[in-house]
DSSP file (Angstrom, degrees, kcal/mol; ACC not computed):
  #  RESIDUE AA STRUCTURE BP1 BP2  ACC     N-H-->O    O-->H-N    N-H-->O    O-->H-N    TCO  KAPPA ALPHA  PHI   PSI    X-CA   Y-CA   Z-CA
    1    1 A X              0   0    0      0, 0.0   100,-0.1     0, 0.0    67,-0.0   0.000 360.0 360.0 360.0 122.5    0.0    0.0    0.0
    2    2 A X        +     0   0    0     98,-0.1    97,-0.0    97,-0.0    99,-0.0   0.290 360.0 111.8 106.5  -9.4    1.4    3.2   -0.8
    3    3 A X  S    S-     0   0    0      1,-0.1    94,-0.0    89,-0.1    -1,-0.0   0.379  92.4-100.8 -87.0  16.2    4.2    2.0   -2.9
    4    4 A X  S >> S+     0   0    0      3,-0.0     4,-2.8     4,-0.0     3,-1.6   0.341  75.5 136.5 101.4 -28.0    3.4    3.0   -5.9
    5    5 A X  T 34 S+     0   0    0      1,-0.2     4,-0.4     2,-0.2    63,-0.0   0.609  78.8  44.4 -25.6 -45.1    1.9   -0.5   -7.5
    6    6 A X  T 34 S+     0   0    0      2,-0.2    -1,-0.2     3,-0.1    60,-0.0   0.693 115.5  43.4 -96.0 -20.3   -1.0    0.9   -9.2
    7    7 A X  T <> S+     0   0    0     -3,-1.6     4,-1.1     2,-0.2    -2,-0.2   0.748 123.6  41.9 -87.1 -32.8    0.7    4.3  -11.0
    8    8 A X  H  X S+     0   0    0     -4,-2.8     4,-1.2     1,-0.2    -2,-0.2   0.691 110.4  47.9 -86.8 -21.1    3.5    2.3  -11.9
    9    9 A X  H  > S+     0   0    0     -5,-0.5     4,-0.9    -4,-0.4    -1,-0.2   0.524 113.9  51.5 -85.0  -5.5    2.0   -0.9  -13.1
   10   10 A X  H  > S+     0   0    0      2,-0.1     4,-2.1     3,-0.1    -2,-0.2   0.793 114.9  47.7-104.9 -33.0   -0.7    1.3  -15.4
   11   11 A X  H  < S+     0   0    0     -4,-1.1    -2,-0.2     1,-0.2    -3,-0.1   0.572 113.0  43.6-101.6   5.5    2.5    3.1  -16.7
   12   12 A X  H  X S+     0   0    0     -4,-1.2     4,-2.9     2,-0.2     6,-0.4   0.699 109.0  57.1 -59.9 -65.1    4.7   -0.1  -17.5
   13   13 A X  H  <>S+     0   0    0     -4,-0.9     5,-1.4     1,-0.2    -2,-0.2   0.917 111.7  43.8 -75.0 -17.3    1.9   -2.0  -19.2
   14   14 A X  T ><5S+     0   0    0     -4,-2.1     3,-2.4     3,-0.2    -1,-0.2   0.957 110.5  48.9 -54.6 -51.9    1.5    0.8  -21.6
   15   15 A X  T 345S+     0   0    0      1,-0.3    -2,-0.2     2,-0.1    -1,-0.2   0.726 122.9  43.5 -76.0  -5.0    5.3    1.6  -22.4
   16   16 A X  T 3<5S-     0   0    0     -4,-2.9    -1,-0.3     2,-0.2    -2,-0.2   0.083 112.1-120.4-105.8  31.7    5.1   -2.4  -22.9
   17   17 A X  T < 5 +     0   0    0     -3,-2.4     2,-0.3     1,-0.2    -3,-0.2   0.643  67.2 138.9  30.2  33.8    1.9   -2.6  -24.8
   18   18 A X      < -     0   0    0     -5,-1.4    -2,-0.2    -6,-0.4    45,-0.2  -0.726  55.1-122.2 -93.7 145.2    0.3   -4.9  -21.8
   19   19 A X        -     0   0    0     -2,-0.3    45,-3.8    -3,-0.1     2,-0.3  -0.521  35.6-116.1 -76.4 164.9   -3.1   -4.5  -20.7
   20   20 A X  E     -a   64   0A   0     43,-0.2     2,-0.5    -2,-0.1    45,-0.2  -0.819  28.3-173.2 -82.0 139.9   -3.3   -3.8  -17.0
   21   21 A X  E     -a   65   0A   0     43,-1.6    45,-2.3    -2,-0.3     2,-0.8  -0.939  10.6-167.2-148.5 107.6   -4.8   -5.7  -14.2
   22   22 A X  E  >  -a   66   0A   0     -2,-0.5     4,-1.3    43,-0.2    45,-0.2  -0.947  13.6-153.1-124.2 141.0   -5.3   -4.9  -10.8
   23   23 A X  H  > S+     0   0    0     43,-2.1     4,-1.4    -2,-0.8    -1,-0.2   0.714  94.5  54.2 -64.1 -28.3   -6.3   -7.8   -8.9
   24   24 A X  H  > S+     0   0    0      1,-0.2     4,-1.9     2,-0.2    -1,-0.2   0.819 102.4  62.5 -77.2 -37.2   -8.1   -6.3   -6.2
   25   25 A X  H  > S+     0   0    0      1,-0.2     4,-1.3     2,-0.2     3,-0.4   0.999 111.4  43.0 -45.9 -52.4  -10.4   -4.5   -9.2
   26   26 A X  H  X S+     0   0    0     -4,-1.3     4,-1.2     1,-0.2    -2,-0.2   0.708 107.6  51.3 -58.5 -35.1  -11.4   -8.1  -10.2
   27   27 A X  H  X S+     0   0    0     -4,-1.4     4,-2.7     2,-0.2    -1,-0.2   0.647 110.9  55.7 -66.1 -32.0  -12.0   -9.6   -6.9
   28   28 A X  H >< S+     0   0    0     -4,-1.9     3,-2.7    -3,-0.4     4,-0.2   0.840 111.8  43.5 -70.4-106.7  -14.3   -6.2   -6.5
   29   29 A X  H >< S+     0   0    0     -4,-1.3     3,-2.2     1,-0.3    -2,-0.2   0.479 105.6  62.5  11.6 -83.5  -16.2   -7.2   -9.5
   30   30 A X  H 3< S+     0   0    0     -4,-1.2    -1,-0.3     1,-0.3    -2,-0.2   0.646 120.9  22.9   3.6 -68.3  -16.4  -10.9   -8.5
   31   31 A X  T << S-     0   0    0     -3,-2.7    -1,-0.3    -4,-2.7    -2,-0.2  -0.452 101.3-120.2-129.7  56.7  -18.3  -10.1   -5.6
   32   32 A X  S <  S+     0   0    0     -3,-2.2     2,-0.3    -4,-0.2    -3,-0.1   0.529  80.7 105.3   9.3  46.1  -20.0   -6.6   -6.4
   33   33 A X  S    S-     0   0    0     -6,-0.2    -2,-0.3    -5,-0.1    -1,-0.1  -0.936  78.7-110.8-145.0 147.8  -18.3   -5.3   -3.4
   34   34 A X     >  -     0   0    0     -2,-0.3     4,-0.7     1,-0.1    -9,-0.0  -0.397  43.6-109.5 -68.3 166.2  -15.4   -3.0   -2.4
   35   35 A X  H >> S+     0   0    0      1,-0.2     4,-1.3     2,-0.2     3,-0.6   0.915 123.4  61.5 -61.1 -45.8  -12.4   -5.2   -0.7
   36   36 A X  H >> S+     0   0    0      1,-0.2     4,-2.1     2,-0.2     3,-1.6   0.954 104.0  50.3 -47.9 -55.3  -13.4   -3.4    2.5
   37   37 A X  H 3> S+     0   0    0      1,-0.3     4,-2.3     2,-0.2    -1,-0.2   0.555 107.9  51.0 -69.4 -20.2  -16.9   -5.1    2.2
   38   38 A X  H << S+     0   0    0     -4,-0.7     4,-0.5    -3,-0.6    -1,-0.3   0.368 103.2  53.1 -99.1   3.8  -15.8   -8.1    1.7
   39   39 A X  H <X S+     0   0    0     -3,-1.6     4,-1.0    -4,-1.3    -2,-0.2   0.719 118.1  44.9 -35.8 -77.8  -13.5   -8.1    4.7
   40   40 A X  H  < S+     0   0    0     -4,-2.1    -2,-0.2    -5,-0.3    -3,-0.1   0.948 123.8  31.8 -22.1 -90.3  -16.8   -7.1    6.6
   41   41 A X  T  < S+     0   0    0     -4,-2.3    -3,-0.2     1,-0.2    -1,-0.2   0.544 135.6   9.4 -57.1 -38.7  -18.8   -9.4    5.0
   42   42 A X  T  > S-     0   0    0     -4,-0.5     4,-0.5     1,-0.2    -1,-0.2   0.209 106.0-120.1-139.6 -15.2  -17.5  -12.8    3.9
   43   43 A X  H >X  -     0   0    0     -4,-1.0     4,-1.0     1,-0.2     3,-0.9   0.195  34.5 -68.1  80.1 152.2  -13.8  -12.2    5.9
   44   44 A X  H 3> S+     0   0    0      1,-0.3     4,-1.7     2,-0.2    -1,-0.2   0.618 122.4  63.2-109.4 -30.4  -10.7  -12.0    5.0
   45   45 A X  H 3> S+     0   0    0      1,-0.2     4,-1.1     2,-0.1    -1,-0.3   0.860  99.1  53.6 -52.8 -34.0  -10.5  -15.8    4.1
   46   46 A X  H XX S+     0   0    0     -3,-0.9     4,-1.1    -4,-0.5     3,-1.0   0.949 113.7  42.0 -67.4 -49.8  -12.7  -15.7    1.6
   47   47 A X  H >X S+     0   0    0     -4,-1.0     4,-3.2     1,-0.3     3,-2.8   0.995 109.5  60.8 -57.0 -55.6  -10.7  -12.6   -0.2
   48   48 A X  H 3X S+     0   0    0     -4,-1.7     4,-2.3     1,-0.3    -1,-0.3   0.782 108.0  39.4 -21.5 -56.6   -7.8  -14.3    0.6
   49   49 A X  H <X S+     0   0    0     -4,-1.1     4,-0.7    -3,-1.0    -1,-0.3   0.518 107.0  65.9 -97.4  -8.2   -8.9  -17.3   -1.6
   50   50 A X  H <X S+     0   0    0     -3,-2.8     4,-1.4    -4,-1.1    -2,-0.2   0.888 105.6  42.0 -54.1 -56.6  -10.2  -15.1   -4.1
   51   51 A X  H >X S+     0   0    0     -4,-3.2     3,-2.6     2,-0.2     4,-1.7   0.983 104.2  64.0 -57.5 -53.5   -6.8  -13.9   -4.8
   52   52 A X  H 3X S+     0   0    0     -4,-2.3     4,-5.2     1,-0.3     5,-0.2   0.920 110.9  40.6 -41.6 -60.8   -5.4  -17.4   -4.6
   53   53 A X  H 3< S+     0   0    0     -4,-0.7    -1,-0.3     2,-0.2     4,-0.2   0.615 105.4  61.0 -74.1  -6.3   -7.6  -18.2   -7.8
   54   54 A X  H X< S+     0   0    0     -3,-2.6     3,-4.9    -4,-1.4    -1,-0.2   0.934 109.6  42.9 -36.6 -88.5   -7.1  -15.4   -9.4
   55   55 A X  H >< S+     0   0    0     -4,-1.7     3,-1.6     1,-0.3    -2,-0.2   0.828 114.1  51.6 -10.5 -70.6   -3.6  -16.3   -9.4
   56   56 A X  T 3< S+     0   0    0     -4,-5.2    -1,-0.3     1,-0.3    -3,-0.2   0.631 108.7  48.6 -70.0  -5.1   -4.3  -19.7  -10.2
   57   57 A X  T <   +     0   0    0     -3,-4.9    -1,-0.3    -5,-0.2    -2,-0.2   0.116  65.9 134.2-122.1  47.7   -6.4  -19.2  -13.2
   58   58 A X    <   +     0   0    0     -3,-1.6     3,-0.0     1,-0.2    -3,-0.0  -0.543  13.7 161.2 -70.7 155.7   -4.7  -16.9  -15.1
   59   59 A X        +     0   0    0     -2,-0.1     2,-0.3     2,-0.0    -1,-0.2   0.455  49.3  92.7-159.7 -23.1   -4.7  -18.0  -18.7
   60   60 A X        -     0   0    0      2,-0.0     3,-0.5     1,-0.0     2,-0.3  -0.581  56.0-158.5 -94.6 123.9   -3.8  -14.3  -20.6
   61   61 A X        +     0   0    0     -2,-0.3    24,-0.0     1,-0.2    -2,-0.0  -0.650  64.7  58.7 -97.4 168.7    0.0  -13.4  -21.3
   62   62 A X  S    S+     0   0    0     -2,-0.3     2,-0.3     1,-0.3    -1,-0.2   0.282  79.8 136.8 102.2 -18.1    1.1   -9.5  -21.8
   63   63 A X        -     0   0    0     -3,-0.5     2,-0.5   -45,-0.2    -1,-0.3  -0.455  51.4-164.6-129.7-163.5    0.1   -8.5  -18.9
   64   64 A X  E     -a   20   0A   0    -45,-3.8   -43,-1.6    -2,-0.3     2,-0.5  -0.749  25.0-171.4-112.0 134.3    1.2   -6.2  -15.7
   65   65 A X  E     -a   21   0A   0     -2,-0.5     2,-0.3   -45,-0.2   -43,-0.2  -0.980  11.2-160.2-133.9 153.9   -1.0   -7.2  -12.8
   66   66 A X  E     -a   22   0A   0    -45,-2.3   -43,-2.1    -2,-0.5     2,-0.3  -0.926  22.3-176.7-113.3 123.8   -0.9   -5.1   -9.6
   67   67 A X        -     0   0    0     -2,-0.3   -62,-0.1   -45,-0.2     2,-0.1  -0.749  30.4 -67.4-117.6-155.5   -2.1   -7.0   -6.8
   68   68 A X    >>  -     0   0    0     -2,-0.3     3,-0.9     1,-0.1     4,-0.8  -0.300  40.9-114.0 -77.7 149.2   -2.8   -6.5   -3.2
   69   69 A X  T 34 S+     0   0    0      1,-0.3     3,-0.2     2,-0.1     4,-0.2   0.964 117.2  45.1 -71.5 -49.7   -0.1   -5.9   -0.5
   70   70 A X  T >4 S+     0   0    0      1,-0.1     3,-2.4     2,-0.1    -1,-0.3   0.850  88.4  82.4 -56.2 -26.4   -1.1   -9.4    1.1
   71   71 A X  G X4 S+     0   0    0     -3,-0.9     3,-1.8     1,-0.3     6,-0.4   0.890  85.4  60.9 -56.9 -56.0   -1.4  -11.7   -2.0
   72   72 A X  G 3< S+     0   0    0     -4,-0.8     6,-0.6     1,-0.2    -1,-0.3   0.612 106.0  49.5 -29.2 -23.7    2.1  -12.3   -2.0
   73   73 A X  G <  S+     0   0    0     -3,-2.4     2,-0.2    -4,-0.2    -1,-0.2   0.407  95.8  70.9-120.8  -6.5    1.7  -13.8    1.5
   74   74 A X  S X  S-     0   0    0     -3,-1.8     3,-2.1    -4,-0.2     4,-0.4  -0.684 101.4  -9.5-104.9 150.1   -1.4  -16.5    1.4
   75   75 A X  T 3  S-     0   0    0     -2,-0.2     2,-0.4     1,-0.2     3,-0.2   0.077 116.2 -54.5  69.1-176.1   -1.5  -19.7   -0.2
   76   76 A X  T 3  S+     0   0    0      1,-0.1    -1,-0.2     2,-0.1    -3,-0.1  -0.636  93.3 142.4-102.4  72.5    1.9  -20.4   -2.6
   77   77 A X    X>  +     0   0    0     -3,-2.1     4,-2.9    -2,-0.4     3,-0.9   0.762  63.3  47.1 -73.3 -43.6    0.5  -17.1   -4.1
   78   78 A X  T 34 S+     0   0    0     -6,-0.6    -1,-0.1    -4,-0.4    -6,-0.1   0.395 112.8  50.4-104.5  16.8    4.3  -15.8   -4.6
   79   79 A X  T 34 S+     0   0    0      3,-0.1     4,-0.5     2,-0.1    -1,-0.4   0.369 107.0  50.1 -84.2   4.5    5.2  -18.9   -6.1
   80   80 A X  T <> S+     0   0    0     -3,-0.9     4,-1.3     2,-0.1    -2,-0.2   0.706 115.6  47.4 -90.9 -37.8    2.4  -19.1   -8.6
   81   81 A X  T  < S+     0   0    0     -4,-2.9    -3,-0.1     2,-0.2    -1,-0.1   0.264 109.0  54.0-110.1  30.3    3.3  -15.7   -9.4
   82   82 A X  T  4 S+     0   0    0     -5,-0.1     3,-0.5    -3,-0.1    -1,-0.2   0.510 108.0  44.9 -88.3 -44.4    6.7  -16.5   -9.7
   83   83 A X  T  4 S+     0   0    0     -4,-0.5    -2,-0.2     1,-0.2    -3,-0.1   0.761 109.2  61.9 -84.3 -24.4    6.5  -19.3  -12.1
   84   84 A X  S  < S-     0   0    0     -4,-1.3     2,-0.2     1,-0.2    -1,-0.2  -0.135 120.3 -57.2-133.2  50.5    3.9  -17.2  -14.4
   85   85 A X  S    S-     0   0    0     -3,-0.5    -1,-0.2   -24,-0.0     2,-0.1  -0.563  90.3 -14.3 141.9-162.4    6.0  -14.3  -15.4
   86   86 A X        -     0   0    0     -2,-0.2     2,-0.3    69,-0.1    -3,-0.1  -0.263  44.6-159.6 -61.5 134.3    8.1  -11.4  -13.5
   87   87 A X        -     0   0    0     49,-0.1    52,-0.7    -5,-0.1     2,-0.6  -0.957  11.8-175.4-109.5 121.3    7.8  -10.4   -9.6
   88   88 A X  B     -b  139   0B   0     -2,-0.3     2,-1.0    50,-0.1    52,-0.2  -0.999  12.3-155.4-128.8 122.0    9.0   -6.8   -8.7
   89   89 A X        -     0   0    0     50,-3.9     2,-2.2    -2,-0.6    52,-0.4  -0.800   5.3-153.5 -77.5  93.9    9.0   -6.0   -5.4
   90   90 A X        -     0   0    0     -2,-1.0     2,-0.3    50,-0.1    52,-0.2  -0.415  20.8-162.8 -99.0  99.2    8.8   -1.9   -4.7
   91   91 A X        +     0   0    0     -2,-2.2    52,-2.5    50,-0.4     2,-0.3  -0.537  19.9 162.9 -93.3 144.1   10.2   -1.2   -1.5
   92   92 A X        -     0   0    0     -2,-0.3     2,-0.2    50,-0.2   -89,-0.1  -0.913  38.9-102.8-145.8 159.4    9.9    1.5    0.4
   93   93 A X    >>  -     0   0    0     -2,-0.3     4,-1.6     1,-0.1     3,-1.3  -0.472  35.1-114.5-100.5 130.9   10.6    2.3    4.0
   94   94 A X  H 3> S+     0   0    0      1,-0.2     4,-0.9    -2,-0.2    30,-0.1   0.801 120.3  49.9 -50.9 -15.1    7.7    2.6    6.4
   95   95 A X  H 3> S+     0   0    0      2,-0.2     4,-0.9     3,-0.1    -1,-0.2   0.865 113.2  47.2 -69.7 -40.6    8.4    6.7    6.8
   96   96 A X  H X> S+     0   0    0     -3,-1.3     4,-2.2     1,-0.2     3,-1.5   0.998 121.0  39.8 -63.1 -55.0    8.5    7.0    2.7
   97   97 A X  H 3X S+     0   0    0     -4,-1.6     4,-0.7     1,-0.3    -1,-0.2   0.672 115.8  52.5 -61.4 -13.9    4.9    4.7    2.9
   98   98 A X  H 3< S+     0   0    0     -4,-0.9    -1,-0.3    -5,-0.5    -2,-0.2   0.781 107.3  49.1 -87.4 -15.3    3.7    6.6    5.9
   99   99 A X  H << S+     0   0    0     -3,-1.5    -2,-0.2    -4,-0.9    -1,-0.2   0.463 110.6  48.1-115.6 -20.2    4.1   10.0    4.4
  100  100 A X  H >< S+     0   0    0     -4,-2.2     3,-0.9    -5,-0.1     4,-0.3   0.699 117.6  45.3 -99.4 -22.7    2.2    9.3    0.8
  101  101 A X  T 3< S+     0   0    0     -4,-0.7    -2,-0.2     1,-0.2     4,-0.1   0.395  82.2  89.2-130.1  50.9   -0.5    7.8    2.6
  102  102 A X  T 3  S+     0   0    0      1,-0.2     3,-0.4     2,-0.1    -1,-0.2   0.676  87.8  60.9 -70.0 -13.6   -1.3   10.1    5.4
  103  103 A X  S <  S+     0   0    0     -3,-0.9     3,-0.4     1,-0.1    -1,-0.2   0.551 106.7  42.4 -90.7  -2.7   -3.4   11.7    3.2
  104  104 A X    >>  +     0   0    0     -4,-0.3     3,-4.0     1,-0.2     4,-2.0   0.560  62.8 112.5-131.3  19.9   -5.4    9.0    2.6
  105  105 A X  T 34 S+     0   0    0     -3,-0.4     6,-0.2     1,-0.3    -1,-0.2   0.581  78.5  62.4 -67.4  -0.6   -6.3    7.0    5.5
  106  106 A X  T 34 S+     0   0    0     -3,-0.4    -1,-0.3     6,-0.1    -2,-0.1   0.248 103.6  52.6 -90.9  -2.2  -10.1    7.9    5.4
  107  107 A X  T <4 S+     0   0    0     -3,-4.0     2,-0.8     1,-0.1    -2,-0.2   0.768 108.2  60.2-120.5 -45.6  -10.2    6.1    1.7
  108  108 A X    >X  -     0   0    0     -4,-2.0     3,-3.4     1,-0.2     4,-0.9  -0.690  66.6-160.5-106.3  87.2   -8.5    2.7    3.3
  109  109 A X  T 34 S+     0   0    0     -2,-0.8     3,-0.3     1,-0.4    -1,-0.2   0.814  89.9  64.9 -57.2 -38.1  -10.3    1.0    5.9
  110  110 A X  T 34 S+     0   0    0      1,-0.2    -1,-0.4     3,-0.0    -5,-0.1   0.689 108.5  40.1 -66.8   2.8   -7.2   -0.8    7.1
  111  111 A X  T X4 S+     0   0    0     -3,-3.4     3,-1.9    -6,-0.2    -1,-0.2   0.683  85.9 147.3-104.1 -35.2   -5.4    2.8    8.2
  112  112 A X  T 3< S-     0   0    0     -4,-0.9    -6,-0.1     1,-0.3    -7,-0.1   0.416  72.2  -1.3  18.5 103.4   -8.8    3.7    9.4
  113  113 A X  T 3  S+     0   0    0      1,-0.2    -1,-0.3    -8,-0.1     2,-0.2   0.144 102.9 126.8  90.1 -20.7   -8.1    6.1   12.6
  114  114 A X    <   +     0   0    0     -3,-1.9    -1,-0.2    -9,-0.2     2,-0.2  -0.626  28.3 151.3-124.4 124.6   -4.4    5.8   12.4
  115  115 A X    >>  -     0   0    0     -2,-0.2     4,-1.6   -10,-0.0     3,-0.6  -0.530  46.9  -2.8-129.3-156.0   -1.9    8.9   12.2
  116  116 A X  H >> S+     0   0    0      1,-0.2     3,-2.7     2,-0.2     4,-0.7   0.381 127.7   2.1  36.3-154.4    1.4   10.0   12.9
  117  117 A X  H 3> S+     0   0    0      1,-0.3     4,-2.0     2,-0.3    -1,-0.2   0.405 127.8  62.4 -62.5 -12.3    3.4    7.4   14.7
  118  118 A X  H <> S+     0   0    0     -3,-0.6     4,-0.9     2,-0.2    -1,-0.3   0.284 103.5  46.3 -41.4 -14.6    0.8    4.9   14.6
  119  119 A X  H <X S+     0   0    0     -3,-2.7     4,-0.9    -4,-1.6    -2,-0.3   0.737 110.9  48.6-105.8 -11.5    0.7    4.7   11.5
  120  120 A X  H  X S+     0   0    0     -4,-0.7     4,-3.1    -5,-0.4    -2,-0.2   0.945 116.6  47.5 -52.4 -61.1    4.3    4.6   11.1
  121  121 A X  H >X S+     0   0    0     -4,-2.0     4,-1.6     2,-0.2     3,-1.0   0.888 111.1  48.8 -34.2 -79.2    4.2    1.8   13.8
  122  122 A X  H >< S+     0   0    0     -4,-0.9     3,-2.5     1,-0.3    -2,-0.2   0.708 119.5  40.3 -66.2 -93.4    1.2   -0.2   12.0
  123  123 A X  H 3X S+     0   0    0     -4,-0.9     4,-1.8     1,-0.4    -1,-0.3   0.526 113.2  52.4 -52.8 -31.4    3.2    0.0    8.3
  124  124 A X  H << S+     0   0    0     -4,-3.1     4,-0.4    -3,-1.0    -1,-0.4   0.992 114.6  46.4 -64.4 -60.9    6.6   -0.7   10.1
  125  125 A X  T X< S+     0   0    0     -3,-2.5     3,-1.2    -4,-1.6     4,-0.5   0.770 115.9  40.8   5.0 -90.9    4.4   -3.8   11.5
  126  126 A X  T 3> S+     0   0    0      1,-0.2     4,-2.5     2,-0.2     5,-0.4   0.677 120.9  47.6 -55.0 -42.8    2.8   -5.0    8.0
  127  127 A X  T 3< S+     0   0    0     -4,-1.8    -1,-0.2    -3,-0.3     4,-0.2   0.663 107.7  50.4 -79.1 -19.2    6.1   -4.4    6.5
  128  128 A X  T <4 S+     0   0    0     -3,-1.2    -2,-0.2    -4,-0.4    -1,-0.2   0.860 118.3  42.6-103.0 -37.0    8.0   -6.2    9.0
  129  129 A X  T  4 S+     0   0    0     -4,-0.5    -2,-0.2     1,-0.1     3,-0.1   0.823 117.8  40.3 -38.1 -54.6    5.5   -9.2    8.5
  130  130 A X  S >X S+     0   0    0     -4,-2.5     3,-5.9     1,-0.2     4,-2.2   0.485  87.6  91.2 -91.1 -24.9    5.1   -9.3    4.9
  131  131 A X  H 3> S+     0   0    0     -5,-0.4     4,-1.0     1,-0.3    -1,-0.2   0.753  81.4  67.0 -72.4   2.8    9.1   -8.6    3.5
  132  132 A X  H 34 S+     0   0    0     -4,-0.2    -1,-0.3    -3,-0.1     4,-0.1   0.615 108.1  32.9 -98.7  16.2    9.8  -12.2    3.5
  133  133 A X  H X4 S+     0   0    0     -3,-5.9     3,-0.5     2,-0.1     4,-0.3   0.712 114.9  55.5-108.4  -8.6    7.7  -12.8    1.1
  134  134 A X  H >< S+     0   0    0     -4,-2.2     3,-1.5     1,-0.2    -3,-0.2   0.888 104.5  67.4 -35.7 -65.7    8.4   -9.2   -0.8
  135  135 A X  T 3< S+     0   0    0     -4,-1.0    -1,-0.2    -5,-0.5    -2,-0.1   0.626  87.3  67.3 -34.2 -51.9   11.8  -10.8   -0.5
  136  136 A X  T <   +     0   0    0     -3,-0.5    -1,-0.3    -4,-0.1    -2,-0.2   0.577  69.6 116.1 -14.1 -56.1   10.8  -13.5   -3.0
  137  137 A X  S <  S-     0   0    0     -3,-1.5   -49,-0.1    -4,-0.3   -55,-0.1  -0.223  74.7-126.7 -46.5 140.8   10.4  -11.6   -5.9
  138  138 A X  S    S+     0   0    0      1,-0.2     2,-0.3   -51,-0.1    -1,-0.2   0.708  97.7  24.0 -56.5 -21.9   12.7  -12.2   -9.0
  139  139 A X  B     -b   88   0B   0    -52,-0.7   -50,-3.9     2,-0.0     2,-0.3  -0.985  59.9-174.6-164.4 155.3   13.4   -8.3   -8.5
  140  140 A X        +     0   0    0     -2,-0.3     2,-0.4   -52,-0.2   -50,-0.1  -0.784   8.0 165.2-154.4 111.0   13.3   -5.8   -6.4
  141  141 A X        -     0   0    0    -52,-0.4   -50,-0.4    -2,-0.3     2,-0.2  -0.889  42.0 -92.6-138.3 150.3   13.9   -1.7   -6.5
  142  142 A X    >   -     0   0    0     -2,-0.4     3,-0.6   -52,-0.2   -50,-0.2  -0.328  25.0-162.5 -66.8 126.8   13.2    1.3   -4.3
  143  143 A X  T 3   +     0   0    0    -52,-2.5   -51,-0.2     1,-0.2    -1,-0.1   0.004  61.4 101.9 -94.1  17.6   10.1    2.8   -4.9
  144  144 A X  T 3  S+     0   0    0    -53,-0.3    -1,-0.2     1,-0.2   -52,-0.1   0.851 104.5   2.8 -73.1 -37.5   10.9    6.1   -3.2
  145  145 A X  S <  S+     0   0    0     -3,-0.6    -1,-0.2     2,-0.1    -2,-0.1   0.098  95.8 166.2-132.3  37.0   11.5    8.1   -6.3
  146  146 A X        -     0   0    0     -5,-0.1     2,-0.3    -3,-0.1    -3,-0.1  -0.030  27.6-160.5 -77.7 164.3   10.9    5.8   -9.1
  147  147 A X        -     0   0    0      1,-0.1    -2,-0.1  -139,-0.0  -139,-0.1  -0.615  33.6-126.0-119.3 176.1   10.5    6.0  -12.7
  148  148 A X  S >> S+     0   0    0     -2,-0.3     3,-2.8     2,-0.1     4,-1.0   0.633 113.6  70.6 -99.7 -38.4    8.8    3.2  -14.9
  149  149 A X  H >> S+     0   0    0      1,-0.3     3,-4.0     2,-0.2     4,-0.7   0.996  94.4  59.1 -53.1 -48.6   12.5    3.8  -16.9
  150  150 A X  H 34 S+     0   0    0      1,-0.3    -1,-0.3     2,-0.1    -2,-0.1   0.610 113.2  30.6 -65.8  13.3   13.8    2.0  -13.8
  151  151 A X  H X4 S+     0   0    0     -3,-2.8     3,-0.6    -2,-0.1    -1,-0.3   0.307 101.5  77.8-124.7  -7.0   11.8   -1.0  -14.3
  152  152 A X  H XX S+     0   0    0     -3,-4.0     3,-4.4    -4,-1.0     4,-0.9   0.989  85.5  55.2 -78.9 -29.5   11.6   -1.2  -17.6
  153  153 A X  T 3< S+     0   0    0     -4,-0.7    -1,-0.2     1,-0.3    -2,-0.1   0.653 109.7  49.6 -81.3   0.4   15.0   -2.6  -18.6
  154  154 A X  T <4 S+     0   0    0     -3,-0.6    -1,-0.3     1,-0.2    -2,-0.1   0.186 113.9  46.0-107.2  25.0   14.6   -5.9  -16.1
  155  155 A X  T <4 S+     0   0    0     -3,-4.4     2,-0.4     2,-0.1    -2,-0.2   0.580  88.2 112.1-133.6  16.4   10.8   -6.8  -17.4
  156  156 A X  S  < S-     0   0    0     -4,-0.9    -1,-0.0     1,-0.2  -140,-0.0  -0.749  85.4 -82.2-101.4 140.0   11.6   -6.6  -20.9
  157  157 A X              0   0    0     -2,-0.4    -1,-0.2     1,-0.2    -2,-0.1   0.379 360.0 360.0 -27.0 114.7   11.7   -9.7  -23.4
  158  158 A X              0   0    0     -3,-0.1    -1,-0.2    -4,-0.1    -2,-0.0   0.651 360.0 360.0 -70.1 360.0   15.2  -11.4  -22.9
């Protein structure tokens, strides 16, 4: 969350003429609900195994998918999406990720209330959870001031 996934994945699968895919859009679809609502409602396993089939049924090549800061971290989600094309990890340091989305913690249910050093804390948390499977990726570059040039020259056909 915060890293950049969704600005950079829209501006990749253009400069590589792949459509774009964010997972969490699809899952939304799926179940005519925001992610939040389906948290709520159905619980976090059930998204959770949304993604996991996502994953697993991908059948389309070309493109750049964005998913969700968790996906990586259920299931053998970041081997599935190891084996079926390029992994980038965009790290950033919980002060870079607390400072683009202070602004936006009324939009994200899971920041919900959370400011200042609590939310530094909570992302330091998530981050501190999640980076061995972040870790995992085939590649992995700091997302504090990136360009889409810095990505382009490790996802492009060998």
């Amino acid at each position: 969350m915060g890293s950049g996934k969704t600005t950079i994945g829209k501006q990749l699968a253009s400069r590589l003429g792949y459509r774009f895919v964010d997972q969490d859009h699809v899952i939304e679809e799926e179940y005519g609900m925001k992610v939040s609502e389906i948290f709520t409602n159905l619980g976090e396993n059930t998204f959770r195994e949304a993604e996991n089939r996502f994953l697993k049924n991908l059948s389309e090549d070309n493109l750049v998918i964005s998913t969700g800061g968790g996906a990586p971290c259920f299931f053998d989600n970041i081997d599935i999406m190891n084996r079926s094309g390029r992994t980038v990890y965009l790290k950033a340091s919980p002060s870079v990720l607390a400072h683009r989305l202070k602004y936006s913690t009324g939009t994200r249910p899971i920041l919900a209330g959370k400011s200042g050093e609590e939310l530094l804390q909570f992302i330091a948390e998530k981050l501190t959870e999640r980076e061995p499977f972040y870790n995992r990726a085939q590649y992995y570059v700091e997302a504090a001031n990136l360009k889409v040039e810095d990505i382009l020259p490790l996802l492009r056909n060998e």
